[in-house]
PAVO-396197 format. One record per atom (N, C-alpha, C): residue in one letter; x, y, z. Coordinates in steps of 0.1 Angstrom, whole numbers, plus 5000, padded with zeros to 4 digits. Layout:
// PAVO-396197
aXYZ;...
***
This chain:
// PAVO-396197
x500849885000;x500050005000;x500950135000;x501750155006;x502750225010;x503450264999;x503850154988;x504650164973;x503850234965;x502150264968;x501150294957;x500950444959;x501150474972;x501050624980;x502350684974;x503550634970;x504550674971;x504650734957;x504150674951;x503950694935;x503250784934;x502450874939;x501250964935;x501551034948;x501951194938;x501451334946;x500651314957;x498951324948;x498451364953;x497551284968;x498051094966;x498251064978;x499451104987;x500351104983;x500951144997;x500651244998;x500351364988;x499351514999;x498651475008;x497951355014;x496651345015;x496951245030;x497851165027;x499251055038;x499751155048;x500951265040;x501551355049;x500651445055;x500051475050;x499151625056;x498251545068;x497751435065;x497051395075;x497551355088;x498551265086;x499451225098;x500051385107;x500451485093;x501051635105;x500051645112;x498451645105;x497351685117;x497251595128;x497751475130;x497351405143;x498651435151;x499551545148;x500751585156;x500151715166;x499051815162;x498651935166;x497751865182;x496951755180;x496651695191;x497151655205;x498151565195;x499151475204;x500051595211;x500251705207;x501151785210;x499951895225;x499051845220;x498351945234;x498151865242;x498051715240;x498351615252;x499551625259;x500351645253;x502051635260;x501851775267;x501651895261;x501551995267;x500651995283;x499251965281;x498951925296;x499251845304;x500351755297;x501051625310;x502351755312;x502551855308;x503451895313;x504851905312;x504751855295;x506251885286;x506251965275;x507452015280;x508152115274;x508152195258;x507752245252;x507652275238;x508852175231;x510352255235;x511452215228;x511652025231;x511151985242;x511251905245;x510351775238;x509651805234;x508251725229;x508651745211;x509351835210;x509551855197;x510551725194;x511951705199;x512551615201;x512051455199;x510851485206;x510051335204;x510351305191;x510051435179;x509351415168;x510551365160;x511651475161;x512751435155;x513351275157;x513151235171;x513851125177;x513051005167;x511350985167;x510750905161;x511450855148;x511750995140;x512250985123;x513350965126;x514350965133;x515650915137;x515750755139;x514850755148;x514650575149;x514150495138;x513450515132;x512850425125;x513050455106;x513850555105;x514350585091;x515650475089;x516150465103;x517550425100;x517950295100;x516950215102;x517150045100;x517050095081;x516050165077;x515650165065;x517050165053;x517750285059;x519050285056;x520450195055;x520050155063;x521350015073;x521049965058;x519949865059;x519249745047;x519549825032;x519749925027;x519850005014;x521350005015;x521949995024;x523350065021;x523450145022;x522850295025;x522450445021;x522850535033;x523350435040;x523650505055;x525250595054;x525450695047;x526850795043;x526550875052;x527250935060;x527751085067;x527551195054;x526751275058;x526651345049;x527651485048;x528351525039;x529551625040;x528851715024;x529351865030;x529751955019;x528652025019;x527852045004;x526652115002;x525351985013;x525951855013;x524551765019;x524851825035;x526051855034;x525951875055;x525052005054;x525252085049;x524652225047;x523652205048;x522552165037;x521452085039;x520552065043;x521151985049;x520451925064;x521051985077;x521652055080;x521252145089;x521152235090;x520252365076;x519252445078;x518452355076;x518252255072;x516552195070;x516152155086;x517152075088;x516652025102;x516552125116;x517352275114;x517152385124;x516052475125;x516252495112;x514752595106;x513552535103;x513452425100;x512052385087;x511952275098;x512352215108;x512052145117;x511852155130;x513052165138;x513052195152;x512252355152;x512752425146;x512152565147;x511152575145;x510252485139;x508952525134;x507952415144;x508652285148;x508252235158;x508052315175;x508652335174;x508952415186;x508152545186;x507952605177;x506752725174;x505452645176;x504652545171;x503752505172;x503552445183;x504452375189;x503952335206;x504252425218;x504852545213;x504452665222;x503052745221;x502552735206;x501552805206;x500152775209;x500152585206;x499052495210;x498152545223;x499152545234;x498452545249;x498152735247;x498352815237;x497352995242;x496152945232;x496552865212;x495752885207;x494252755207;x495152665205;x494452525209;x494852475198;x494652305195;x495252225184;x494752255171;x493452285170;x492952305158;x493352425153;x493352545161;x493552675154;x495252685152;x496052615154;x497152625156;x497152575139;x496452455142;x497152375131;x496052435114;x495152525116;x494752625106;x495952745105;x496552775111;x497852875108;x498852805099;x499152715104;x499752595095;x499152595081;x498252625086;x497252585067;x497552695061;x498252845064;x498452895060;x500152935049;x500352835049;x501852845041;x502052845029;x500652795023;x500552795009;x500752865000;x500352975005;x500353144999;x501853185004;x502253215016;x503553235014;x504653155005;x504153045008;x505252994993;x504852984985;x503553034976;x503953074961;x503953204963;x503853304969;x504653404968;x506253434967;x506853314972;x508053304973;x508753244955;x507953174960;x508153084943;x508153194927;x507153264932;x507153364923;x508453454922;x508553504935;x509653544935;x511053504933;x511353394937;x512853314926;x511853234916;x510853274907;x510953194894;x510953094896;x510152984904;x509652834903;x509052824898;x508852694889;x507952664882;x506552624890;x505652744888;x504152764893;x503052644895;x502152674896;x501052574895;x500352604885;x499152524883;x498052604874;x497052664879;x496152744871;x495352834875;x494152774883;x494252634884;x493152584892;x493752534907;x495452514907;x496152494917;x495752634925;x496452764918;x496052904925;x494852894932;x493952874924;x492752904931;x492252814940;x492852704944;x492752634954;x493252694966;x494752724964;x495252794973;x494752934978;x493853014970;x493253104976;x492653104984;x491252994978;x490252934989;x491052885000;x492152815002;x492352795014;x492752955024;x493553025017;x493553135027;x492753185032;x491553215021;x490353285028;x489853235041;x489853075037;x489153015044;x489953005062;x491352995062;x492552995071;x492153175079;x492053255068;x492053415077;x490953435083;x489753395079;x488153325083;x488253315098;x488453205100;x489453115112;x490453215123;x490753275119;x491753325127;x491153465133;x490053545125;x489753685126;x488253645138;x487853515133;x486553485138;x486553405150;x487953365156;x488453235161;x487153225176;x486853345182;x485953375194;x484053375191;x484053345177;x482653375175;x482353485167;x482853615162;x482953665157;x483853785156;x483753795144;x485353905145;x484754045154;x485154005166;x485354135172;x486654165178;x487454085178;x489254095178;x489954025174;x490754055174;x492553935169;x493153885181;x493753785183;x494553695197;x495553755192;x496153795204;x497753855199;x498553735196;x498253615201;x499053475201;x498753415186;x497653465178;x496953435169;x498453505155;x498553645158;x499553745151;x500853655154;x500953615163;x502153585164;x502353425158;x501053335160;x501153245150;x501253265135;x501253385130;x501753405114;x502753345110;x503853415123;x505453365116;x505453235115;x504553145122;x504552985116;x505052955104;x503252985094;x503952965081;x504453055070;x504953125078;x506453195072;x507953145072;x507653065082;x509152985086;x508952855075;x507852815072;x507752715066;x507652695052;x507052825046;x507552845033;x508952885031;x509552935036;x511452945034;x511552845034;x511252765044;x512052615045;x511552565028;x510252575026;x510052465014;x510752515003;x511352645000;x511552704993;x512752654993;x513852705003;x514952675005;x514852495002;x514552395005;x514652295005;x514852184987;x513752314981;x513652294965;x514652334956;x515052474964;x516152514953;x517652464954;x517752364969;x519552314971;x519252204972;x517952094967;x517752004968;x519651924961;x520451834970;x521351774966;x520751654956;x521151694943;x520751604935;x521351404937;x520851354932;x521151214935;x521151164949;x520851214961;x520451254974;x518951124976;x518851024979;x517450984984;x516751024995;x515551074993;x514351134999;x514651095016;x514650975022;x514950955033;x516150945042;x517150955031;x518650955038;x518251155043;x518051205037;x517951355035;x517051425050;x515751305051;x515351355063;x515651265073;x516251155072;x517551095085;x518051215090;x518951245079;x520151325084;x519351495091;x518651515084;x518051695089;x517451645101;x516451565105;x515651545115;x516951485131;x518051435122;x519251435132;x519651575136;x520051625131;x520051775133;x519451855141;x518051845136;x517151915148;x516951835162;x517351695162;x517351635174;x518451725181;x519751685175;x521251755183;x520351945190;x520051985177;x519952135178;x518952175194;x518152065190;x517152065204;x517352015216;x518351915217;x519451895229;x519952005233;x520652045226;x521552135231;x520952275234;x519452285230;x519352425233;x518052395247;x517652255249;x517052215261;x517852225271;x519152255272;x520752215282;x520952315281;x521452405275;x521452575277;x520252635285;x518952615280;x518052735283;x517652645298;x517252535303;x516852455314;x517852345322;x518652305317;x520152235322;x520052085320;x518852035319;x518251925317;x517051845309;x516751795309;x515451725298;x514651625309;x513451675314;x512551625319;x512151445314;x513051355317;x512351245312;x511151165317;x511551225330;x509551165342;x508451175334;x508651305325;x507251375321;x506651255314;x507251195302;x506751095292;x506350975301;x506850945314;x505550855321;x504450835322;x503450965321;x502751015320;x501051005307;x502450975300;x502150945284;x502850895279;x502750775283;x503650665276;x502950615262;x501550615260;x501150595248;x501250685237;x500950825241;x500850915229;x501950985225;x502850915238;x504650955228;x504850815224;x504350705221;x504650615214;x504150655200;x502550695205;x502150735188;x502950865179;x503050895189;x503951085183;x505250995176;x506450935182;x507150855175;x507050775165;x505750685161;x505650595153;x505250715139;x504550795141;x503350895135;x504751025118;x505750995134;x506951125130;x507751025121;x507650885124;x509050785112;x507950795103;x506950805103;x506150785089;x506050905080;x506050995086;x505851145081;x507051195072;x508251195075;x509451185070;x509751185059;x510151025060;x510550975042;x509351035033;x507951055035;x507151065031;x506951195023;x507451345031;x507151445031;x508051475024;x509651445022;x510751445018;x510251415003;x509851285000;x509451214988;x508451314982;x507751374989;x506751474983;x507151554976;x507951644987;x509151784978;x509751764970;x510351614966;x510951554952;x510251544940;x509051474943;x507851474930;x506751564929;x506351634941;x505451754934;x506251904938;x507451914942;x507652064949;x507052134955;x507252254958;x507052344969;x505952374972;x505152394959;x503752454965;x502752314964;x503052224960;x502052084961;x502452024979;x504052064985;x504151984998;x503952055007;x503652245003;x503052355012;x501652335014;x500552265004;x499552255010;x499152105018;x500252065023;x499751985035;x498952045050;x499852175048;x499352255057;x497552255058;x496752235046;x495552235045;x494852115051;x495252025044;x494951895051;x495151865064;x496651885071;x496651895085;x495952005089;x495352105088;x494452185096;x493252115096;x492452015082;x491451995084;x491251825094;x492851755097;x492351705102;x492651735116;x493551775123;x493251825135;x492351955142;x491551985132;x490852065134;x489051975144;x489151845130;x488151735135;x489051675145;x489951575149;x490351555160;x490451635171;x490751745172;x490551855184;x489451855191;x488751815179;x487151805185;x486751725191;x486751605184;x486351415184;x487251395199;x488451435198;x489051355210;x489251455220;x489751565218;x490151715231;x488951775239;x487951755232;x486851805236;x486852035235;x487552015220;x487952215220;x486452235214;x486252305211;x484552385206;x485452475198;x484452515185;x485152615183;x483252675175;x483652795168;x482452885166;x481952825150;x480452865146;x480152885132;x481252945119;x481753035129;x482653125118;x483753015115;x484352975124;x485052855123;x485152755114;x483952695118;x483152565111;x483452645091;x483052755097;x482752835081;x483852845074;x484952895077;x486652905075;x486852765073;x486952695078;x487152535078;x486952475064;x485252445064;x484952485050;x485352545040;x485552645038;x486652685021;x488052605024;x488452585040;x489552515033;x489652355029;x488652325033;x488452185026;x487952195010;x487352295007;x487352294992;x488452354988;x489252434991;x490552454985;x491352314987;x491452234993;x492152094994;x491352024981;x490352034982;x489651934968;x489852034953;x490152154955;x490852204942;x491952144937;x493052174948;x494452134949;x494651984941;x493651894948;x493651734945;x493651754929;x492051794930;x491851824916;x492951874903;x493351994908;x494552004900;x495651894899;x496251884906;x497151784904;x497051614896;x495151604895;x495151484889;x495051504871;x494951674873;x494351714860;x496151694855;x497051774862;x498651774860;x498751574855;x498851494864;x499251384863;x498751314848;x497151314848;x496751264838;x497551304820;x497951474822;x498351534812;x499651424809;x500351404820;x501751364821;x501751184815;x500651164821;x500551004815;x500250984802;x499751094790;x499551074782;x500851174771;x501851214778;x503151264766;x503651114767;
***
């Protein structure tokens, strides 16, 4: 099943984005057992650490990566991982899982803005407009988050830089992509990175790493680990066959599924306006699909 996803965009859009959304949950469980942002992020790293690297061993593929690959992988794994991990499980416990992970849904747009800007090769005009609908539908969400727009969360403004950090990364990630490089040796090595980077700045800023806490929750840091080696190779493989703005709208998907899980399992409420925002962005997700089968089909027939 796994070989059939791997082959097609527009399932793994649909693989990756889903699994990030069951990360926005699990991450406000960890937060009320009472770990640490930087700390819980590590989980995530550690999972794709563990379970990438038997993958490797068996391939042969296991090389120390040197030069432009060290480079690489550690802005991928500082910026586009630990740092953007660590933004979202600080922001979960002001904003909550679902609205957190609608900010997330917001990347789309900054990275085809970006794209435009260095000259990537675009989407089509039904991809755009997918990605519109999703913003509308994401700013919806965010302006209305209390029931109606009668204010903005200052935590809400500050969730922006989310997916701002996340379009650079996908940006950055497309344009130094190390050619001949496979998809999972690539997020071994980055997600190594942000493990080290996150060590070492849990030992600077607190002196130590709380490991009691994960007693606590010994299941849903099992699932957070199992959830993060899957997510990986996967997301990696994405940015190889569809690029930047096809693996920036996972963001969509993960908001629409932790937006329902926040619900189903956390017990969050959220408003009509909500519900309403939500909505365009699930039809901007069914654009997105849509385009891309229209892309594939064209490609199966040169």
């Amino acid at each position: 099943m796994l070989e059939a996803i791997y082959k097609s965009p527009s399932a793994l859009l649909l693989y990756t984005g889903g699994l990030f959304g069951l990360t926005f949950p699990l991450g406000k469980m960890a937060s009320q057992a009472g770990v640490p942002p930087i700390v819980w992020a590590m989980v995530i790293s550690l999972g794709a650490v563990i379970f990438i690297a038997p993958d490797l061993w068996r391939r042969r593929d296991f090389k120390i990566p040197r030069g432009r690959v060290l480079q690489y992988v550690l802005i991928s794994g500082l910026v586009s991982f630990a740092l953007v991990n660590v933004m979202i499980f600080a922001l979960i416990p002001e904003l909550g899982a679902g609205q957190v992970g609608l900010m997330f849904a917001l990347s789309p747009v900054f990275t085809l803005a970006l794209s435009v800007l260095f000259r990537l090769k675009g989407v089509s005009p039904l991809g755009v407009l997918g990605i519109v609908f999703g913003l509308v539908g994401a700013c919806v969400v965010v302006l209305g988050r209390d029931g109606a727009f009668a204010g903005i969360n200052p935590w809400a403004l500050l969730g922006l830089a989310l997916p701002m950090v996340l379009a650079a990364g996908n940006i950055y990630r497309t344009l130094h992509w190390p050619e001949g490089e496979h998809p999972a040796s690539l997020a071994f090595w980055s997600q190594g990175a942000a493990l080290i980077g996150l060590i070492i700045a849990q030992f600077v800023l607190y002196g130590a790493i709380p490991l009691s806490k994960f007693g606590v929750i010994p299941t849903v840091t099992a699932i957070q680990l199992v959830s993060a080696a899957l997510i990986f190779p996967a997301y990696f493989r994405l940015q190889h066959l569809g690029g930047p703005l096809l693996l920036s709208q996972t963001g969509y998907v993960a908001a629409a599924t932790s937006l329902f899980s926040a619900t189903l399992f956390l017990g969050e409420r959220y408003s009509t306006v909500t519900w309403a925002g939500a909505g365009l962005v699930f039809f901007g997700i069914a654009l997105t699909i849509l385009a891309q089968s229209k892309v594939s089909l064209r490609r199966s027939r040169v």
